[in-house]
N, C-alpha and C positions, 0 to 999 in steps of 0.2 A: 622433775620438780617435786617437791614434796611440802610440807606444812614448814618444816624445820628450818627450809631455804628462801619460804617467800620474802623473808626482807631484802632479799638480792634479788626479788623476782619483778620483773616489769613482761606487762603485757604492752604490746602496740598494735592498736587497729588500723589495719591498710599501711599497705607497704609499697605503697606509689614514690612516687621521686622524694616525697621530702619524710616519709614513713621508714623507707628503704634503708635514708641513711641515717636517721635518727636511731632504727633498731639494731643497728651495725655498730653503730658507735657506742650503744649503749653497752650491747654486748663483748666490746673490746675494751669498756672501761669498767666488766669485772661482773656487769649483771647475768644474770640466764634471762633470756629474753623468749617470749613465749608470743611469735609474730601470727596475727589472723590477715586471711588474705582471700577475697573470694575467686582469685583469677590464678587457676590451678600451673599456669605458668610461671608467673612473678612467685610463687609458692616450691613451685620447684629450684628457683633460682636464687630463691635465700634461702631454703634449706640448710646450707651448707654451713651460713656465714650466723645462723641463731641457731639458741637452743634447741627449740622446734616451733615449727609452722604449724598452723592449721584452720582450717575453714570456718569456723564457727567461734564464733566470741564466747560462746556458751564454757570455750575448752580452758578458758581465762578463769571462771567463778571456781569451775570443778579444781583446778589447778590451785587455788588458794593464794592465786594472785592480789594483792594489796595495794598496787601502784600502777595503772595503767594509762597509755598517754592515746587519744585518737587523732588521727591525720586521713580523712576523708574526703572522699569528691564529691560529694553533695548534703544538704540537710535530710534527704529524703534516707540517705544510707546512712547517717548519723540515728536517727529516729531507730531505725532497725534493729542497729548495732544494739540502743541502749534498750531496745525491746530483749533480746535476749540474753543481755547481761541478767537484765531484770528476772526471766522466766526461768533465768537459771540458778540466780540469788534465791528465788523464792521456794526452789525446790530444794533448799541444803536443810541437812535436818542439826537440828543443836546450835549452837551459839555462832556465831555468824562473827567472823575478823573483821576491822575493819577496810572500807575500800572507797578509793578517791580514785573517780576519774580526772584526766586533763585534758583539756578542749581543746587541741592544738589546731584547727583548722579554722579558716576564713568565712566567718557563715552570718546571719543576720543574730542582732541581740534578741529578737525574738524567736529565733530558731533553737538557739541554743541554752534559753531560759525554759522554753517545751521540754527540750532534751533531759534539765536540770532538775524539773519538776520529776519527768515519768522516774529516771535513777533515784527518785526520792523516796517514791514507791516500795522500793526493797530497801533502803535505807545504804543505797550509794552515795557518794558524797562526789560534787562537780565542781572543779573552779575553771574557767575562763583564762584560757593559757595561749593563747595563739603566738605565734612566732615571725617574726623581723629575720628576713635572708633570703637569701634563694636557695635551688635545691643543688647549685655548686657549692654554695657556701655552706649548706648541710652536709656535705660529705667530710668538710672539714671540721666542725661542728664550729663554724664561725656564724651562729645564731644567736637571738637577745630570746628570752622569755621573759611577753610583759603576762604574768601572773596576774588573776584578781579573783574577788572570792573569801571564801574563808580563812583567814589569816593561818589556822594550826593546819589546815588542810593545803595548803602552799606549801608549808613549813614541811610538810608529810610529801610533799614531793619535790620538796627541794633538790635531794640527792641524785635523785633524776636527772630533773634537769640540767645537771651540773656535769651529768654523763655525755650528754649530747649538745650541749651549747656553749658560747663562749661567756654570755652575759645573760642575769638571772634580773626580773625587778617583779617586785609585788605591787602591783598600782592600786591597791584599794578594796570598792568595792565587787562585785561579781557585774561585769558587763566593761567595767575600766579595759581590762586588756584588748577588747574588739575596738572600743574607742581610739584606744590609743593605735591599731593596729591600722585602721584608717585612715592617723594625721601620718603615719608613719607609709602608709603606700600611697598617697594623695604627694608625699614627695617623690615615690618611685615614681612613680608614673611618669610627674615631671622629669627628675633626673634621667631619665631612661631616653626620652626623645632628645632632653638637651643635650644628651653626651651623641647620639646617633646626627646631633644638626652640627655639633662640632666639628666631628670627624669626617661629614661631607664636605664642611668650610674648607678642613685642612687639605682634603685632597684636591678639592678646586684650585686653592692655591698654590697646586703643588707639590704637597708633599705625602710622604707616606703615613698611610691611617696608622700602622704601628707603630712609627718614629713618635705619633704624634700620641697616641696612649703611653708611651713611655718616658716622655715627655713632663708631659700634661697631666699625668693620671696625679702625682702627687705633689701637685703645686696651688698653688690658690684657687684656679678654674678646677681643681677636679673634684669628686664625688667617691660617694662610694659605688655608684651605681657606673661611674667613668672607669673603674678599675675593675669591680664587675664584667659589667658587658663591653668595655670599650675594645678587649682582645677580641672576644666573638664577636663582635661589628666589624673589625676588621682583618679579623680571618675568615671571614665571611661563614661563621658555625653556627647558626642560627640552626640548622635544624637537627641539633643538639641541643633539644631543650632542655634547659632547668625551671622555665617556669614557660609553659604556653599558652598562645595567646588567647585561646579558646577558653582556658580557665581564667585567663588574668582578666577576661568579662566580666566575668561573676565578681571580683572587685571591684573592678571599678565602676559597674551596677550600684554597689554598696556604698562607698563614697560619695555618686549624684546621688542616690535616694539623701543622705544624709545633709548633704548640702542642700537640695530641696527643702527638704522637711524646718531645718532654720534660714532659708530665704537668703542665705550665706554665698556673698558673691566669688569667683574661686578662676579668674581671670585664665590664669596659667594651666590651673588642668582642665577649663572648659578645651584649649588651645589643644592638649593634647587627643582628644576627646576621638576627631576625626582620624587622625593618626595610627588608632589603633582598630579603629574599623574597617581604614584602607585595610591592615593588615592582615583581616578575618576574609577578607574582600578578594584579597590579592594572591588569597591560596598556601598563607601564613598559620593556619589555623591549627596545624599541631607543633609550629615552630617558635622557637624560642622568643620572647618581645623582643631580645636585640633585632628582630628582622624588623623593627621601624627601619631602621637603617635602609634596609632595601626599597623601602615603601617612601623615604623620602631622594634616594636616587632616582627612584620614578618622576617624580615630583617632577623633579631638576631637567627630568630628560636624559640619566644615564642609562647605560643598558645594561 
């Protein structure tokens, strides 16, 4: 990479399930992709498929990268990351390009206004980008980008995004996209057991959980979350996770805090509530959520 290149250059932080294939795809739809990873394995193993890896976000500034997306497993590694973007910005000598990060992961609006503030420090620029899909639906880049934030600073990574997703929107202001990322998994949630209560109905009755995904998946009773996970419910690949259950916590955390906080009554995802804790419960915990499915065979008494 060099100065001359960076308008094709994206960096991406953490290259977990949904980082892995967002840099994959970015880098096959024409970018040099400059992946940071601190797990010398997952580093070895996209090596191949990006520009280059490397352990240190610091290797992003030096690079004269300009457009960088993060996909993180926790706020505490978020904080870090933007610690030494920052120490790294502030050691460049002479005129400084400009650099907008995007917040692609699922974190609290207060976590990642922290985040927003310290990047502000070297004079990074942050918008609020989280993403709608799972980490199957990232490989194909069948994801939404709800954007928010600074409107020219979206606009500055629009090309991005457009690299690695199916659907782009700018909801506003900075904090809109987590909002929106909430109404939008407060449905997964729901859809995710209702397609797993279906497909136990179907089999009680009868019939085969796959007839009944192929079926069902695209007629009025189905979802997107039914054509999603209703194959891995019923090839039973739950522990092929694309999203697990020990992270999809940390959401749905986020969600009751939020209903909390407006005293907002939310019937249907209280109902899912237990469902997902059998699931952590049940030895589900680095398997995919389609394994409610399993956890409501339990239920029923299958074996």
């Amino acid at each position: 990479m060099n100065q001359r290149s960076a308008g094709r250059c994206v960096g991406v932080v953490g290259l977990g399930i949904m980082g892995s294939s967002i840099a994959a795809n970015l880098q096959k739809s024409g970018f040099q992709v400059l992946g940071v990873e601190i797990h010398a394995s997952t580093r070895r193993r996209m090596a191949p498929l990006l520009t280059r890896v490397s352990a240190d976000a610091g290797d992003i500034v030096a690079a004269g990268v300009q457009h960088i997306v993060t996909s993180l497993p926790s706020s505490a590694a978020l904080m870090a990351v933007c610690q030494a973007l920052v120490q790294a910005r502030l050691q460049q000598a002479g005129r400084r390009s400009r650099m907008v990060v995007a917040e692609a992961s699922t974190f609290s609006l207060k976590d990642k206004q922290a985040a927003r503030t310290l990047l502000a420090q070297a004079g990074i620029e942050m918008i609020d980008a989280p993403l709608s899909g799972t980490g199957a639906q990232a490989k194909t880049k069948d994801l939404t980008v709800y954007a928010s934030g600074d409107a020219k600073s979206i606009q500055w990574m629009m090309p991005v995004f457009k690299g690695f997703s199916r659907a782009q929107f700018s909801v506003g202001e900075f904090g809109n996209g987590m909002k929106m990322k909430l109404v939008a998994n407060l449905l997964v949630a729901i859809h995710n057991v209702s397609a797993a209560e279906a497909l136990l109905f179907g089999k009680k009755l009868g019939l085969s959980p796959k007839k009944v995904v192929e079926v069902v998946a695209d007629g009025a009773g189905g979802s997107r979350m039914f054509q999603v996970r209703g194959p891995m419910m019923a090839a039973r690949t739950w522990h092929q996770a694309t999203m697990k259950n020990e992270v999809w916590q940390k959401d749905m955390t986020l969600i009751h805090d939020a209903l909390h906080e407006l005293s907002l009554p939310a019937p249907l995802f209280a109902a899912c509530i237990p469902i997902y804790h059998a699931a952590m419960s049940q030895g589900h915990q680095l398997h995919d959520t389609a394994a409610v499915y399993a956890v409501l065979e339990k239920f029923a008494g299958e074996t």
